[in-house]
C-alpha positions in Angstrom: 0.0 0.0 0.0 3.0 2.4 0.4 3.9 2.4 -3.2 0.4 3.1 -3.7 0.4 6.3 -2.1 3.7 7.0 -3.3 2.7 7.1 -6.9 0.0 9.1 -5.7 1.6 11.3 -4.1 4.2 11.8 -7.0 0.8 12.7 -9.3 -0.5 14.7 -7.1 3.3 16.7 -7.2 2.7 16.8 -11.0 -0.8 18.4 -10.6 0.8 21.1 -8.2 3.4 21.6 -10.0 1.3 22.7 -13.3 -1.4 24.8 -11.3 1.6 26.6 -9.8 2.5 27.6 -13.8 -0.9 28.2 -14.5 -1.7 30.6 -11.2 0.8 33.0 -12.5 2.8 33.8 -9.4 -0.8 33.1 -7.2 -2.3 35.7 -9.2 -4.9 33.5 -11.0 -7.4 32.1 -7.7 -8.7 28.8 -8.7 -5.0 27.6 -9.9 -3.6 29.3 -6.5 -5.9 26.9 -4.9 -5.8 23.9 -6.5 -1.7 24.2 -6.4 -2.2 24.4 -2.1 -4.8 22.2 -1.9 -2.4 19.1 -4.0 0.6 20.4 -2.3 -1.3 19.3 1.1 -2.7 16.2 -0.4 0.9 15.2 -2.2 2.6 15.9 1.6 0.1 13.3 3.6 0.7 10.7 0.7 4.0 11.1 0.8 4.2 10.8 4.8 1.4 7.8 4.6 4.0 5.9 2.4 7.1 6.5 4.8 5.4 4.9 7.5 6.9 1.7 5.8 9.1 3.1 3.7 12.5 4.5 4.3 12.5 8.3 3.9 15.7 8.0 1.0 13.9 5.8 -1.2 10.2 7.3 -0.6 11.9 11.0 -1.1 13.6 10.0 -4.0 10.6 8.5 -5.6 8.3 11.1 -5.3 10.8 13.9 -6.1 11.5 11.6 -9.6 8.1 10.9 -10.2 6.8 15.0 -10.0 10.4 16.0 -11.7 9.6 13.5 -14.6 6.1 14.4 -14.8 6.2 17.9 -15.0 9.3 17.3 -17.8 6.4 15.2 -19.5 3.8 18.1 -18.6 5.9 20.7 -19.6 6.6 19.4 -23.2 3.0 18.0 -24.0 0.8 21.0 -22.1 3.3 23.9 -22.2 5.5 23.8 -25.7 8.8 23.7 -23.6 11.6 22.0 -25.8 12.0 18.2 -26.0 15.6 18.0 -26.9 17.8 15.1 -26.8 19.6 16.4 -23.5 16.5 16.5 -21.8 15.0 13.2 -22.8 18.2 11.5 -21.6 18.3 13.4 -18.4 14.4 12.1 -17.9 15.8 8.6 -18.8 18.4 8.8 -15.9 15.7 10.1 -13.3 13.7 7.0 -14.6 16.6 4.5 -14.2 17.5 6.2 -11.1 13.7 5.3 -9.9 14.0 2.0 -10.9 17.1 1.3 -9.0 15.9 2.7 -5.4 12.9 1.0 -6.0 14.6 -2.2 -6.7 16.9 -2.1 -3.6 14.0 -1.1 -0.9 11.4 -4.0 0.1 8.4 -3.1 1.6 
């Protein structure tokens, strides 16, 4: 179950993160919101999962998962560049992933 609401968590980073963008420095209110309201909801997930969890592998995780995301967000959503340097940077948060998750059980 704490992977569960780790990978939860991590979306819920993701949706933060692109509110943020969209409030316009907390200019625009339902964005402002909707960016505190997920950055609330992203922090209990996250603190859910490290009841089992160690806190390296479940920080790591859900940094990766909302850093990859908004990479992914950011070049589908927003028009920001998609060049080779960045897709191999997301390829090495992705294999970094992959490794803490293989060397944590629980």
């Amino acid at each position: 179950m704490a992977w569960i609401w780790l990978v939860v968590a991590g979306i819920f980073e993701i949706v933060w993160a692109y509110a943020m963008k969209q409030s316009n420095g907390f200019t625009r209110l339902v964005p402002s919101v909707v960016t505190v309201v997920m950055m609330i909801a992203s922090v209990v997930l996250l603190s859910f999962s490290m009841r089992t969890l160690p806190l390296g592998t479940a920080y790591t995780v859900w940094t990766g998962i909302g850093a990859l995301g908004a990479f992914v967000v950011g070049v589908v959503a927003l028009g920001e560049p998609l060049t080779m340097t960045r897709v191999a940077a997301a390829a090495l948060i992705v294999c970094g992933l992959v490794l803490m998750k293989l060397s944590t059980t629980g």
